[in-house]
Every structure is written in structure tokens, then in C-alpha cells.
C-alpha positions as CSV (number, residue, x, y, z in Angstrom):
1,X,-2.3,66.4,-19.2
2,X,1.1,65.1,-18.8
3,X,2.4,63.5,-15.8
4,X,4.2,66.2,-13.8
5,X,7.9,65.0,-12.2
6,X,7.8,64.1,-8.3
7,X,11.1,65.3,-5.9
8,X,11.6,64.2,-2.9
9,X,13.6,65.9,-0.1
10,X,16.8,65.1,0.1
11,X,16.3,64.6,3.9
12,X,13.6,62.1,3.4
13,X,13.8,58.7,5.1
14,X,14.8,55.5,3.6
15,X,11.7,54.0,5.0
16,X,9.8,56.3,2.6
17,X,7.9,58.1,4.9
18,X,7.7,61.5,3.3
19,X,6.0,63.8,0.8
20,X,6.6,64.6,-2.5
21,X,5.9,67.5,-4.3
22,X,5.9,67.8,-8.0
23,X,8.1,70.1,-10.4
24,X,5.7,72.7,-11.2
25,X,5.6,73.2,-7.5
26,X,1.9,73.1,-7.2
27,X,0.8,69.7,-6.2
28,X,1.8,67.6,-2.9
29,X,1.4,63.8,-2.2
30,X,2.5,60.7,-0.2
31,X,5.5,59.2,-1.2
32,X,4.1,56.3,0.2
33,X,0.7,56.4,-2.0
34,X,2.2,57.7,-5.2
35,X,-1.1,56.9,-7.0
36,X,-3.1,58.4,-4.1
37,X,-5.0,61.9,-3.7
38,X,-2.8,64.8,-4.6
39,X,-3.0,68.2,-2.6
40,X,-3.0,71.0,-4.8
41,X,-1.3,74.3,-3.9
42,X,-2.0,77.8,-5.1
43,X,2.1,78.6,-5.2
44,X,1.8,82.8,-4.7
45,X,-0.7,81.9,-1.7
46,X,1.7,79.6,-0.2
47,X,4.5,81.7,-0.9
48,X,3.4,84.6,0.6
49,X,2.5,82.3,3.9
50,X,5.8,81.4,4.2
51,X,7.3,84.7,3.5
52,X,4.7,86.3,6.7
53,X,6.3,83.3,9.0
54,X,2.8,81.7,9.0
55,X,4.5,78.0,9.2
56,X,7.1,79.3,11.4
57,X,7.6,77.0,14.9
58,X,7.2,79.2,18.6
């Protein structure tokens, strides 16, 4: 397995205090920890979340 490519956020701070989430869109991590534990996403799932406003602020 190949090492995936990591973007940050264009609004991320210089101070590195951000996540990162990789190319293929299915894996989060600390910018911070880039060899730490890796969050992985099921994309459609997430996706669809955002689409129903699950992540939206009140």
C-alpha cells in the first residue's frame, strides 16, 4: 500500500494546529502527529451527512 498524499486547508494556521486529510478523501489525521493514528472515513456516509446538514452549527 502506497502512501496516500496529505492536504491541508488552505485556512490552516501557521502554528500547525490543524487536520489533514488525504487525497483519496478517506482518511483524516493531525497535522501535528503526521505519523500518528489515522481516522478513516466511509466518503458516501460522510457525504450524505453533510448533504442532510448533520454538521451544520444552530
Amino acid at each position: 500500500m502506497t502512501e496516500p498524499t496529505w492536504l491541508k486547508s488552505s485556512y490552516s494556521q501557521s502554528n500547525g494546529a490543524c487536520v489533514e486529510v488525504a487525497s483519496s478523501l478517506d482518511a483524516v489525521r493531525d497535522s501535528k502527529d503526521p505519523r500518528g493514528p489515522r481516522l478513516l472515513v466511509d466518503v458516501s456516509r460522510f457525504v450524505r451527512a453533510v448533504k442532510l446538514g448533520r454538521f451544520d452549527r444552530w
